[in-house]
N, C-alpha and C positions, 0 to 999 in steps of 0.2 A: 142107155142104148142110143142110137145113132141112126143115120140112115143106110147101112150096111152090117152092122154086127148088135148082139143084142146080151148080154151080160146077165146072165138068171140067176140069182143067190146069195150068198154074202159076200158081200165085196170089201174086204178090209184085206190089203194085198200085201202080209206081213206077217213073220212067220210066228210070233207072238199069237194072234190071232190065229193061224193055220194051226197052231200045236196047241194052244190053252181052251181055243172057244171052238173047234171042229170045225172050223170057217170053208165052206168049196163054191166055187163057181163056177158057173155050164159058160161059155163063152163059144154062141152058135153064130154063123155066117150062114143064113139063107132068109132073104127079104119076106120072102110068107113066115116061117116063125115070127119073126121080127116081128111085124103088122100084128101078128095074132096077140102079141104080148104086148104092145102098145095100146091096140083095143081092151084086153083083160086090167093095164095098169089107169087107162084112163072111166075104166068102169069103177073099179075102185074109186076111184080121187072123187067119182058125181055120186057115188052111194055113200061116200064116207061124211062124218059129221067133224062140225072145226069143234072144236073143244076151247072152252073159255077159260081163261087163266083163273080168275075168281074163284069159279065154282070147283076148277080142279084145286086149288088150294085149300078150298075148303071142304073135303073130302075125307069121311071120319079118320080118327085115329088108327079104329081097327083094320080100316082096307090100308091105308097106307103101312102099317105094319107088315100085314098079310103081304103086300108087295113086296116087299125090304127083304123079305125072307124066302120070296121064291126066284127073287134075284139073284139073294146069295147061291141056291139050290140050279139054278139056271142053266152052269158048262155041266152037270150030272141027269141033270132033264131029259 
């Protein structure tokens, strides 16, 4: 987002993406949305935790499996 329009969704602007992965995007013009969703994304970012390379590498087998496989499952989720 910007200081005039504010982009809510998945943003991969390509029809690949539009047609394989159900991709849409709200694309709003009004400065109060706006603000409200810069507040909600910068709340995220202070609640969120950074995640350390290390420890995600090392991260059993079974959860990374368990991952691999609900990726695959993912565009039917």
């Amino acid at each position: 987002m910007d200081g005039d329009i504010a982009l809510f969704g998945t943003v991969n602007l390509d029809m690949r993406s539009f047609w394989l992965n159900f991709e849409v995007t709200l694309f709003v013009y009004d400065p109060n949305f706006r603000a409200r969703l810069r507040k909600l994304q910068q709340r995220y970012i202070e609640e969120s935790d950074l995640i350390d390379l290390q420890v995600w590498q090392k991260r059993p087998a079974r959860t990374r499996f368990i991952e691999n496989v609900a990726q695959l499952f993912s565009p039917l989720l």
